[in-house]
C-alpha positions as CSV (number, residue, x, y, z in Angstrom):
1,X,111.3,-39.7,70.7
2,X,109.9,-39.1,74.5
3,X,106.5,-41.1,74.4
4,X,103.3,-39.2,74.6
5,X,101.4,-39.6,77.7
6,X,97.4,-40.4,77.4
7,X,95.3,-40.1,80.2
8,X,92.1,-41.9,80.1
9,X,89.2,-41.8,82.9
10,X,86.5,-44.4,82.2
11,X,84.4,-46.3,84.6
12,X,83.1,-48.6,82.4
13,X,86.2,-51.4,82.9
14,X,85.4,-53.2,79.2
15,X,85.5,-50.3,77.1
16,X,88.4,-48.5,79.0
17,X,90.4,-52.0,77.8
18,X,88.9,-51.1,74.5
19,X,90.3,-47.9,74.2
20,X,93.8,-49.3,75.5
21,X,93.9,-51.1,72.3
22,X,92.8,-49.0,69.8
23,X,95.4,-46.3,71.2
24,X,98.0,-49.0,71.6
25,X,98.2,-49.5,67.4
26,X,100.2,-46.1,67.3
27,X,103.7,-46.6,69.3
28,X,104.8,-44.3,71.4
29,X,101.6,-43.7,73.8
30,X,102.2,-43.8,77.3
31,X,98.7,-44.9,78.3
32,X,97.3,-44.0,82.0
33,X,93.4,-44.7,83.3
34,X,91.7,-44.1,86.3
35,X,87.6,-44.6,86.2
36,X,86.6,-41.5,88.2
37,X,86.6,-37.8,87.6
38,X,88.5,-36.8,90.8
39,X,91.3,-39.0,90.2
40,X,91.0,-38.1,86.5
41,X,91.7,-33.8,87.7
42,X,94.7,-35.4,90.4
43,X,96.7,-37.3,87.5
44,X,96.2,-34.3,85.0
45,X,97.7,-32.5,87.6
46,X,100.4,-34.7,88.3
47,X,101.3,-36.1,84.8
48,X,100.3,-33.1,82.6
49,X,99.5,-35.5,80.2
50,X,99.0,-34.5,76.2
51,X,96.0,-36.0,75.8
52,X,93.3,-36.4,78.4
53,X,89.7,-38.6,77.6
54,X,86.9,-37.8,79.4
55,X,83.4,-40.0,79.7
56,X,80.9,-37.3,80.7
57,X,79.2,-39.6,83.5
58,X,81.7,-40.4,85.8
59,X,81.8,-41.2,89.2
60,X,83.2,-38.7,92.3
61,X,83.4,-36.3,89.8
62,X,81.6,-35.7,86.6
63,X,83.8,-35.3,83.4
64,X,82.4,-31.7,82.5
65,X,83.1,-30.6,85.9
66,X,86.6,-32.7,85.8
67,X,87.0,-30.5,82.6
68,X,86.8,-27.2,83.9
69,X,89.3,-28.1,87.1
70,X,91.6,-29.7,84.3
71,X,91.7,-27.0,82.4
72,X,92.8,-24.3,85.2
73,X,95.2,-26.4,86.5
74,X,96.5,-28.0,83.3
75,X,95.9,-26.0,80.0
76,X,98.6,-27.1,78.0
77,X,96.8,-30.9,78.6
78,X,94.0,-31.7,75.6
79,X,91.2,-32.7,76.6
80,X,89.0,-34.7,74.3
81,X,85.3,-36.6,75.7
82,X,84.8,-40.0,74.6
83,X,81.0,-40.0,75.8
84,X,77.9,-41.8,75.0
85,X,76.0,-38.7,75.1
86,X,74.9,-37.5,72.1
87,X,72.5,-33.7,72.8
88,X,73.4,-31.0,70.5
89,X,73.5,-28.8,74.1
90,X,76.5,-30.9,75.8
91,X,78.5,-30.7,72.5
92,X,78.4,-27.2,72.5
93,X,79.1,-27.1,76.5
94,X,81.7,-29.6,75.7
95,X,83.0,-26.9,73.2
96,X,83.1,-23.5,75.1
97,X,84.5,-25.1,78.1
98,X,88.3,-25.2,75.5
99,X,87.9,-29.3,74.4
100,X,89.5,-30.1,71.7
101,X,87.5,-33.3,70.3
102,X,84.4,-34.7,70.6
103,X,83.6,-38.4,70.0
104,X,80.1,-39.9,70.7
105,X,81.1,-43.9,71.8
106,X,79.2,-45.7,68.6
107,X,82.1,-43.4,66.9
108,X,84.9,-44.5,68.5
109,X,86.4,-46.2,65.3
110,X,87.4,-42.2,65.1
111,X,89.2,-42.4,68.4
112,X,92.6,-43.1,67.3
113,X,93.0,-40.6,64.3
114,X,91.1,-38.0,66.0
115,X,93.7,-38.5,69.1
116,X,96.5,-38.4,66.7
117,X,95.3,-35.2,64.7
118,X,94.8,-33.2,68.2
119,X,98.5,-34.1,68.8
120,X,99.7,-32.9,65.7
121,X,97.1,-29.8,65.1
122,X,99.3,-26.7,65.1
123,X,95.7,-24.7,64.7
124,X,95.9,-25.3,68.6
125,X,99.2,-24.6,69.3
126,X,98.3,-21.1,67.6
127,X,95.4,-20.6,69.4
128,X,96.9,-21.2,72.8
129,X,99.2,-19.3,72.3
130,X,97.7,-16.3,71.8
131,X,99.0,-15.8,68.3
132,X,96.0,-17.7,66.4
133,X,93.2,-16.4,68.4
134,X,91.7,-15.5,71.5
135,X,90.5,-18.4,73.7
136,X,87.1,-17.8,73.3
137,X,87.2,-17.4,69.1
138,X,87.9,-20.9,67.9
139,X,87.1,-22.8,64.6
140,X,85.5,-26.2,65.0
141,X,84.9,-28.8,62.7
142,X,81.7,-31.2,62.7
143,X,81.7,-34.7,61.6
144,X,78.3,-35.5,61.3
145,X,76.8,-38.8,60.4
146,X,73.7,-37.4,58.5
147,X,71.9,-34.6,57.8
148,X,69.6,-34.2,60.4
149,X,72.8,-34.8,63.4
150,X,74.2,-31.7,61.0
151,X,71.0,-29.7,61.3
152,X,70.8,-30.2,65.3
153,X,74.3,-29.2,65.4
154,X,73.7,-25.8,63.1
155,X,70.6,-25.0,65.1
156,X,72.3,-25.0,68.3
157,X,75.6,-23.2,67.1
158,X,73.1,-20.6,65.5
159,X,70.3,-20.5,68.1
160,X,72.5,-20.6,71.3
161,X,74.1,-17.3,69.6
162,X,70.9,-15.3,68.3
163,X,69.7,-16.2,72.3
164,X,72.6,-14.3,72.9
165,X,71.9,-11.4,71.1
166,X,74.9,-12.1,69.3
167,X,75.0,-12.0,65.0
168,X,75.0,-15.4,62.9
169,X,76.2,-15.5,59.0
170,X,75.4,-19.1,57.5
171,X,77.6,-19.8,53.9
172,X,75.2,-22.7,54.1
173,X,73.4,-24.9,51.1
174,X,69.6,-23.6,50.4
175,X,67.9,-26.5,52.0
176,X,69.6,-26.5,55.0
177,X,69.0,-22.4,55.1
178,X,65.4,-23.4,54.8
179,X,65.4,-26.4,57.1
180,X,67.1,-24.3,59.9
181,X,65.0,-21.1,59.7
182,X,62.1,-23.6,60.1
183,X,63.6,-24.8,63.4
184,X,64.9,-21.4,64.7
185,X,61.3,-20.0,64.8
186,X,60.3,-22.9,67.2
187,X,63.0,-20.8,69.3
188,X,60.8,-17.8,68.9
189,X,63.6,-16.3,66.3
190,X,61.3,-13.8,63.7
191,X,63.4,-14.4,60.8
192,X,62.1,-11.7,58.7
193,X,63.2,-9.1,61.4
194,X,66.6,-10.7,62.1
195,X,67.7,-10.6,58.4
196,X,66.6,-6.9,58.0
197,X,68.4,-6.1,61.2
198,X,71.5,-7.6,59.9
199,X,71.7,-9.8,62.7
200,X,70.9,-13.4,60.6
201,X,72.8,-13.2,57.3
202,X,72.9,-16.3,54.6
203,X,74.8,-16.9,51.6
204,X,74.1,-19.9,49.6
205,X,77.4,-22.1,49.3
206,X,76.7,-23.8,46.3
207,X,76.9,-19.7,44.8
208,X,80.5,-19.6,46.9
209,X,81.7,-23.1,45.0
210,X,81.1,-21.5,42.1
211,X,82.9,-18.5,42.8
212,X,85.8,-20.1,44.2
213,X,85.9,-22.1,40.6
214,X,85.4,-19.4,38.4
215,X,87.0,-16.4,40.3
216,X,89.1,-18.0,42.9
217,X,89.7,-18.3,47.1
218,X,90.8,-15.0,47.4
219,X,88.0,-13.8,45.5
220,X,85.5,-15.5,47.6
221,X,87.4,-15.3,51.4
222,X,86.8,-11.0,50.2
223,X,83.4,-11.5,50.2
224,X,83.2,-13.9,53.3
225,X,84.6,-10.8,55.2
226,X,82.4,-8.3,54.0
227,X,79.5,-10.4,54.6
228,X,81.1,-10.9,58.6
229,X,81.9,-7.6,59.0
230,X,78.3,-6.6,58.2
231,X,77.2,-8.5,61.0
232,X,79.9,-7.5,63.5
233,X,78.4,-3.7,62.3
234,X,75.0,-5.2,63.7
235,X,76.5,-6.1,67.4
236,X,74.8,-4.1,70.4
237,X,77.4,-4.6,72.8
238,X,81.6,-5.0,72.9
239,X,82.3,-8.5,73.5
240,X,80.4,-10.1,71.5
241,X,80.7,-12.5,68.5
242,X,79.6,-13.9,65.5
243,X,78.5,-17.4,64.9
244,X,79.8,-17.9,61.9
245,X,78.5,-21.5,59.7
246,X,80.5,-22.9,57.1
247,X,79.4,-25.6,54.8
248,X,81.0,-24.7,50.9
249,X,84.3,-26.4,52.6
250,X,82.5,-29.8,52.1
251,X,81.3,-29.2,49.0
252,X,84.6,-27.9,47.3
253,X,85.9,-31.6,49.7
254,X,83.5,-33.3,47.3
255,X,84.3,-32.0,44.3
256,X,87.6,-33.0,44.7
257,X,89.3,-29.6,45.1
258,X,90.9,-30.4,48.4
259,X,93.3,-27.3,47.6
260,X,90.5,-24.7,47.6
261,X,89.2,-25.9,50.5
262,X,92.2,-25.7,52.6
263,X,92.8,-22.7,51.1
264,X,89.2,-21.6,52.5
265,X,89.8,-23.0,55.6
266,X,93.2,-20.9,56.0
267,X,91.3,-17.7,55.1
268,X,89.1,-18.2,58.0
269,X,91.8,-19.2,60.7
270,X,92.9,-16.0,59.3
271,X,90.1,-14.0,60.1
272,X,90.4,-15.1,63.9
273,X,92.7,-13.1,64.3
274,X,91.3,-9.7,63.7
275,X,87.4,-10.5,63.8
276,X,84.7,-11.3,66.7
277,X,83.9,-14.3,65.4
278,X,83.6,-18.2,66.2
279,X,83.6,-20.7,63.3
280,X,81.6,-24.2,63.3
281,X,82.5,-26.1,59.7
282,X,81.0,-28.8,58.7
283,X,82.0,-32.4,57.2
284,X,80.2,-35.8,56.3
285,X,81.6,-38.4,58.6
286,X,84.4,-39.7,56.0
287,X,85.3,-43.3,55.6
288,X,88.0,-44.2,59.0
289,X,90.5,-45.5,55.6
290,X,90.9,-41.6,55.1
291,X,92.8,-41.0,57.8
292,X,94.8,-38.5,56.2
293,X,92.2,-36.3,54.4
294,X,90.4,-36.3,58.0
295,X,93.5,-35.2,59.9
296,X,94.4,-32.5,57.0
297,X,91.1,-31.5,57.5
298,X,91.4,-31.1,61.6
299,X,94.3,-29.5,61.1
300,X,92.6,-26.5,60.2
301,X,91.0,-26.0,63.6
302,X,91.2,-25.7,66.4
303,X,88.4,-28.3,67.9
304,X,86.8,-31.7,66.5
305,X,83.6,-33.3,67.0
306,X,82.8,-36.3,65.9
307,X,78.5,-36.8,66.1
């Protein structure tokens, strides 16, 4: 087997050593660092590495604008920040400049089976190639320590697309509805109006568990098109999407009916590909000791972040 080159730019000297070891207890990594973001964009370049980490605040060259050059030059490369920045607005720059992970620094426990699920994610394979979806219609998952890191992450996803002018759909729990509608008026969102335009739609996913148990995924992935297509029916303008959240997933996880919920997540990778939309999911951090219910879960899509 031809090892799998890894190219890591960190400054920081200690925790660049740090993240040589933790990627050194899978063999077969063919580990390369440099600490600045120019060098960083002229080893993508010249390695075309299959993994790339990035620390945001590098030197010469900052790692979002190391990205972007990266990603031009080298798009087959993944590219995954290792940062200790933590703003709900840099992971979703982080996002829509075609990352494929996310990992705030007091996370890196994650590092390794977040690295290893990115290799082996055929969602991104799909995607990239054109026969998964577009490359600006992708399906992220959030790993999110608690509920108000969740929340920020929502209210940006949401918010940075009703900005937009672009429709959201939430398949999210009550209190989080309520909780987030409380935070998108402090954007100046009038949620009365956007719900009777059809721009801001919510089903409760506790309801869609239920469903799902009693009438089955199919069942339930029909109405999750309907209620999408409603909201692509309320678009202004070609080109547009909708911000679709997703949290029954988690809740079927923790039920225990890991079937449904892959099943779930298959019917929306399946709607990519003939929808407008972009998908953010949504996960409690799980335990590091479930490394393989956390990389069958990114295997579903086609981005990870890790907050």
């Amino acid at each position: 087997m031809l090892p799998v080159t890894v190219l890591i730019a960190e400054d920081f000297a200690p925790f660049r050593e740090f993240v040589c070891r933790e990627l050194q207890r899978r063999p077969g990594f063919q580990l390369v660092t440099v600490a600045d973001g120019w060098s960083a964009v002229q080893q993508a370049e010249a390695l075309r590495p299959a993994v790339i980490l990035l620390d945001i605040g590098l030197p010469e060259l900052n790692g979002l604008t190391a990205a972007r050059h990266i990603r031009s030059r080298c798009p087959e490369s993944r590219i995954v920040f290792l940062t200790q920045e933590s703003s709900p607005d840099v992971v979703h720059e982080v996002l829509a400049l075609g990352a494929c992970g996310y990992i705030e620094k007091t996370r890196a426990g994650y590092l390794l089976p977040t690295v290893e699920a990115i290799i082996d994610n055929p969602s991104i394979d799909r995607q990239r190639s054109g026969d998964h979806a577009s490359a600006d219609r992708h399906h992220h998952v959030r790993f999110s320590r608690d509920d108000s890191a969740l929340l920020d992450g929502i209210e940006r996803f949401v918010g940075a697309a009703l900005g937009a002018g672009e429709p959201a759909v939430l398949f999210a729990t009550r209190p989080h509805w309520q909780a987030l509608t409380e935070r998108l008026r402090r954007w100046g969102v009038d949620i009365d109006q956007a719900v009777a335009r059809g721009t801001l739609a919510h089903v409760d996913a506790e309801e869609i568990v239920s469903l799902v148990l009693s009438k089955g995924v199919e069942y339930c992935a029909l109405l999750f098109r309907r209620a999408i297509e409603s909201a692509v029916c309320a678009m202004m303008h070609s080109g547009q999407r909708v911000a679709v959240f997703g949290e029954a997933v988690s809740l079927l996880y923790a039920s225990g009916r890991v079937d449904a919920m892959v099943e779930l997540e298959r019917a929306g990778n399946e709607m990519l590909r003939t929808l407008p939309i972009q998908i953010m999911c949504a996960y409690p951090l799980l335990p590091t000791e479930r490394g393989t219910e956390f990389k069958n879960i990114c295997a579903q899509h086609t981005a990870v972040a890790i907050c």
